[in-house]
MIDO-763481 format. One record per residue (C-alpha): x, y, z. Coordinates in steps of 0.1 Angstrom, whole numbers, padded with zeros to 4 digits, always signed. Example, Ala and Ser with C-alpha at 12.3 -4.5 7.8 and 13.67 -1.06 7.14 Angstrom:
2
+0123-0045+0078+0137-0011+0071
This chain:
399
+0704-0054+0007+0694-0071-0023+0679-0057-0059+0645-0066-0068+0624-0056-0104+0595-0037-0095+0568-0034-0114+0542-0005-0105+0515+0020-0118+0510+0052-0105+0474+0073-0098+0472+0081-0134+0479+0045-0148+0506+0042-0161+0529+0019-0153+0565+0013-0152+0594-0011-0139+0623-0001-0116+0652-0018-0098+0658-0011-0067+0672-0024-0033+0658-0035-0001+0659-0059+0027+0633-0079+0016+0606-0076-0014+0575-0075+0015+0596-0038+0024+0602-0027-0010+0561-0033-0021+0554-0016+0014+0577+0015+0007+0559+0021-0028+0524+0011-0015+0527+0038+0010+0537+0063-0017+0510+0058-0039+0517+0033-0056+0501+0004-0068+0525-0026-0075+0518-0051-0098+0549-0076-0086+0585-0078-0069+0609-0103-0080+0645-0105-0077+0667-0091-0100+0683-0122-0125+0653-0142-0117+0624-0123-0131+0609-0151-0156+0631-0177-0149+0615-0199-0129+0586-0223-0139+0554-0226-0123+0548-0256-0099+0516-0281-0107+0487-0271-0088+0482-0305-0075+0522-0310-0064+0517-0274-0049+0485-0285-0029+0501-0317-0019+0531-0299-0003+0507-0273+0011+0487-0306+0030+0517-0317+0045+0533-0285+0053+0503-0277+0075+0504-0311+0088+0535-0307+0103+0529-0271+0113+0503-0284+0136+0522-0314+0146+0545-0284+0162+0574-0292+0139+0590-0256+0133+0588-0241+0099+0628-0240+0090+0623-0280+0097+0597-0287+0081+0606-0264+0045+0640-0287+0045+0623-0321+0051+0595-0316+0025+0624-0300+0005+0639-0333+0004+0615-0357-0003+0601-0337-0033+0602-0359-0067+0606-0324-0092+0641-0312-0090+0625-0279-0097+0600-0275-0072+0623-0291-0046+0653-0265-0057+0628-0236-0050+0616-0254-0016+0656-0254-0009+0658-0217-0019+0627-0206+0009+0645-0232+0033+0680-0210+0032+0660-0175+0029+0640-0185+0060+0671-0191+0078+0688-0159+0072+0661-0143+0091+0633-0136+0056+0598-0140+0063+0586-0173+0042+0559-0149+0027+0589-0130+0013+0608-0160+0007+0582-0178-0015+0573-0149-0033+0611-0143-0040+0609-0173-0063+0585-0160-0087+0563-0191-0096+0536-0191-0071+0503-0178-0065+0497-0143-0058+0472-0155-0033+0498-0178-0017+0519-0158-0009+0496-0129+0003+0478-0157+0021+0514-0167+0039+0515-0128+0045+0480-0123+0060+0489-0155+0087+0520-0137+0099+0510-0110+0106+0478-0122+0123+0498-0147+0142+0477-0178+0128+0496-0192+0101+0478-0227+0102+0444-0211+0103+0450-0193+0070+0467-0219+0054+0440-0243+0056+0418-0217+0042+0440-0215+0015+0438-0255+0011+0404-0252+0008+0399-0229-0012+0424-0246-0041+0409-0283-0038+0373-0261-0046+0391-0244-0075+0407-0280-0088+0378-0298-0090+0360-0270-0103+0386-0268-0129+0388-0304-0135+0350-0308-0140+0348-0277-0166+0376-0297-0186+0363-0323-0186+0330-0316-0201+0350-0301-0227+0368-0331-0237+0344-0344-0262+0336-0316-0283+0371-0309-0286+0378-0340-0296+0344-0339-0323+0361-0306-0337+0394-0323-0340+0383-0355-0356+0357-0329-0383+0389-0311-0391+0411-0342-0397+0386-0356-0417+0382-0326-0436+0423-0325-0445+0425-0364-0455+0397-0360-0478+0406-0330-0495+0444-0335-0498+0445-0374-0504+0411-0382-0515+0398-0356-0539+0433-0353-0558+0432-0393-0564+0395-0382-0583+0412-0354-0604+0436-0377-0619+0409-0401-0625+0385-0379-0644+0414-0364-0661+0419-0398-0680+0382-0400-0686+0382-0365-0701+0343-0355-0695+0333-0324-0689+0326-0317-0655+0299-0306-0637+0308-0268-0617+0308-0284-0574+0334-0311-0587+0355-0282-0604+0351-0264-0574+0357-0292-0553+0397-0300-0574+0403-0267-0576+0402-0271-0538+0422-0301-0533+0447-0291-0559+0454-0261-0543+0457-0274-0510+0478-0304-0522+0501-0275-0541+0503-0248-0513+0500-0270-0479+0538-0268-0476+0534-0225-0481+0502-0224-0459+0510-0244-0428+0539-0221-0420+0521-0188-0424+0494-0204-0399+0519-0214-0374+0541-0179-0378+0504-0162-0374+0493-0188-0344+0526-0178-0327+0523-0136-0332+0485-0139-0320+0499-0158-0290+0527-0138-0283+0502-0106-0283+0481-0121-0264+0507-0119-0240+0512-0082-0240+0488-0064-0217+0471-0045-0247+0464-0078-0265+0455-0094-0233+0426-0066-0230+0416-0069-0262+0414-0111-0262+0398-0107-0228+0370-0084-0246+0365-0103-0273+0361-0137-0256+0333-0117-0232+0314-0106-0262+0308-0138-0275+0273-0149-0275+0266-0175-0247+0301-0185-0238+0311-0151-0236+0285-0150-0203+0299-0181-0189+0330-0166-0187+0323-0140-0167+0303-0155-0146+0337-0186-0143+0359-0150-0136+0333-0134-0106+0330-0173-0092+0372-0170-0089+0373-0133-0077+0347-0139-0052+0361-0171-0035+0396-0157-0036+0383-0120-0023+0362-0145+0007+0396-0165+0015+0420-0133+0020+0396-0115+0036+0380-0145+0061+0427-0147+0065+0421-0115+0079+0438-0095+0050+0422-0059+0048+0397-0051+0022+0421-0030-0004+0447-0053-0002+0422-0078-0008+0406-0065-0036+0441-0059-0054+0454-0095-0046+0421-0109-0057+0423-0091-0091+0459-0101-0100+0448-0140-0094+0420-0140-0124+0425-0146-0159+0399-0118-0169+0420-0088-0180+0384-0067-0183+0373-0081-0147+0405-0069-0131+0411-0037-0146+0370-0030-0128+0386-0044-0094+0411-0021-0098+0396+0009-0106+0369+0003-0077+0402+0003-0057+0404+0040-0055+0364+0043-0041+0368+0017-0019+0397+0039-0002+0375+0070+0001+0349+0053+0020+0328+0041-0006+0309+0003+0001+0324-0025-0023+0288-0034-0037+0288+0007-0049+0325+0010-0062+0321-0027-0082+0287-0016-0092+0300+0019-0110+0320-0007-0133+0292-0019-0147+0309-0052-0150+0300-0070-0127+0267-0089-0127+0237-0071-0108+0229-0102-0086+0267-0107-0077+0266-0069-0067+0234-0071-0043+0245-0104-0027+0276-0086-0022+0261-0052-0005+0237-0081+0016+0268-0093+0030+0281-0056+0037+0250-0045+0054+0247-0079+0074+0288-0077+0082+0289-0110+0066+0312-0101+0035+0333-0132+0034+0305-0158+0040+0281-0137+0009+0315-0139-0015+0316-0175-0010+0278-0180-0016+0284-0159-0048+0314-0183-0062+0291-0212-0047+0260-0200-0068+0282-0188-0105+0300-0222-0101+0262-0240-0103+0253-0214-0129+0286-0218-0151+0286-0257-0151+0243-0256-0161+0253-0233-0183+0280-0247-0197+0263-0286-0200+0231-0270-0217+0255-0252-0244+0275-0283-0249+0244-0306-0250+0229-0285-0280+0270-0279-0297+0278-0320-0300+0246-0331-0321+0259-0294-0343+0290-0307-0348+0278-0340-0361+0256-0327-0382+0283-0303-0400+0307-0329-0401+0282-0353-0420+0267-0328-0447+0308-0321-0451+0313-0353-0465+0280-0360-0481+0288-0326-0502+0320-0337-0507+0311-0375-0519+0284-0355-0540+0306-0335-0556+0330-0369-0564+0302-0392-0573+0282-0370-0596+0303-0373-0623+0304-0410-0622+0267-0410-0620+0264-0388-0652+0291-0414-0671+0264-0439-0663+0231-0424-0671+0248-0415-0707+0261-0451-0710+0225-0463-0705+0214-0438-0725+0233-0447-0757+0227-0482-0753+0189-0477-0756
């Protein structure tokens, strides 16, 4: 018997974490699942946060040639050991050692890989849906699928955000030289000259003077307040709240929920089309998105779902999730089509999040540009004017 941290919620929500003992962590979530409960995660006691999460492409890589030599008809024990050994991340090869020696003592690897704490909730329900069904390599190449979609998904939405990142970055840089090594260089100037000065270049040193003088004050108070927000964030209450705020944003707010029904839908399509049961589903499916709003709905349509209540009614009483994404969903209910609809829903938000996404950014860049240029024609206005004004009265007096 070994002890495991579990962390649960009972029917009225609230939640709590226990330690307690059992064969295997697949016995200990079926134990409280069948009293009730709903369990967030089970992870061995002493290693609950201390291991790191493997890339998603190193993951996916071993996953390919896992399954490769699954179908070759290399046994599993093997071929764990083998890919153990030619892994180049000590770390992700120590926790491939770890399943290796579990899986010989007799664990199931769906236990065994979830014992280690740092993959996918989907993986490892995934592993669990192809034991039990007998069909291992069927569901794990499901699961292949389905990640190489979500990676290049992924990698496209970054990328279209590289650029305006970097225009922000480059405004804001800009912004610091010329304020903290620029404009104090033209106070000490037009302190020698000793004109008046007209009230946007007062402003304009009493800016850069002030940020010259308190930069060494202000830069920790930033960073302490960057780190509180983050570690908030991190709570579920401040995740909640984050979550709600980014969702209520105009435009990009609606592109986010539509990116968070995409991933609930094509990870909802791959348990179920594993031949996971709906519930089950439904709760995997809603610990594997980011969207702390979108998840809390999964859950809470959890409870209609189990009293015989369709999915396209229990997600539609959260009035969450979008009302196309809710009648494509009761089409593929009515039609016994459920998984094949879910993925035509991610197909269709992924379309409708990257148009989106490239209109928004197309109209943000030339924005962007434009504030960064009347930044520094304000601020070389504010500089030069005084200059100007020395001239004028020069040529003045000499008429």
């Amino acid at each position: 018997m070994a002890e495991f941290v579990i962390k649960l919620a009972d029917e009225r929500g609230h939640v709590q974490q226990q330690v307690q003992s059992a064969a295997t962590a697949d016995e200990l979530r079926h134990r409280f699942t069948q009293a009730g409960y709903y369990v967030y995660s089970v992870k061995p006691r002493g290693l609950t946060g201390s291991r790191r999460k493997a890339k998603l492409e190193t993951f996916i890589i071993f996953n390919q040639q896992f399954l490769t030599l699954i179908r070759a008809g290399l046994p599993i024990l093997s071929s764990l050991e083998m890919l153990a050994k030619s892994q180049k991340n000590p770390a992700f090869a120590g926790q491939l050692q770890n399943v290796a020696a579990r899986v010989r003592t007799g664990e199931s690897i769906s236990a065994a890989f979830e014992a280690q704490g740092g993959f996918p909730v989907i993986y490892t329900t995934t592993l669990l849906a192809g034991e039990r069904s007998g069909n291992l390599e069927e569901v794990l190449g499901r699961f292949l699928s389905f990640q190489r979609i979500s990676l290049s998904f992924t990698k496209k939405l970054k990328a279209s955000l590289i650029y305006p990142a970097l225009l922000i970055t480059l405004v804001f840089g800009l912004f610091v030289f010329l304020i903290t090594f620029v404009v104090p260089r033209f106070a000490t100037l037009y302190d020698q000259l000793g004109t008046n000065l007209p009230s946007l270049t007062l402003a304009l040193l009493a800016l850069g003077q002030g940020a010259q003088h308190y930069i060494l004050y202000v830069a920790p108070v930033v960073a302490l307040i960057a780190f509180l927000i983050y570690r908030w964030s991190r709570t579920d209450a401040g995740a909640d709240r984050i979550d709600g705020i980014r969702i209520k944003m105009p435009v990009f707010g609606v592109i986010w929920l539509k990116y968070q029904v995409a991933l609930f839908s094509r990870t909802l399509s791959t348990l179920l089309a594993g031949g996971l049961p709906l519930v089950p589903s439904l709760e995997t499916a809603a610990r594997s998105i980011a969207s702390k709003r979108i998840a809390k709905a999964v859950f809470s349509s959890v409870s209609s779902v189990r009293e015989g209540k369709g999915l396209s009614q229990s997600l539609q009483g959260t009035k969450v999730f979008p009302p196309l994404s809710v009648e494509m969903i009761e089409v593929g209910e009515s039609t016994g089509a459920l998984p094949q609809m879910l993925n035509s829903v991610a197909e269709f938000y992924e379309e409708d999040v990257q148009t989106a996404l490239t209109a928004s950014l197309s109209l943000i860049e030339p924005a962007i540009l434009i504030v960064m240029g009347v930044v520094v024609v304000v601020i070389l206005i504010a500089l030069y004017l005084p200059i100007f004004s020395l001239g004028n009265a020069n040529n003045f007096q000499q008429r």
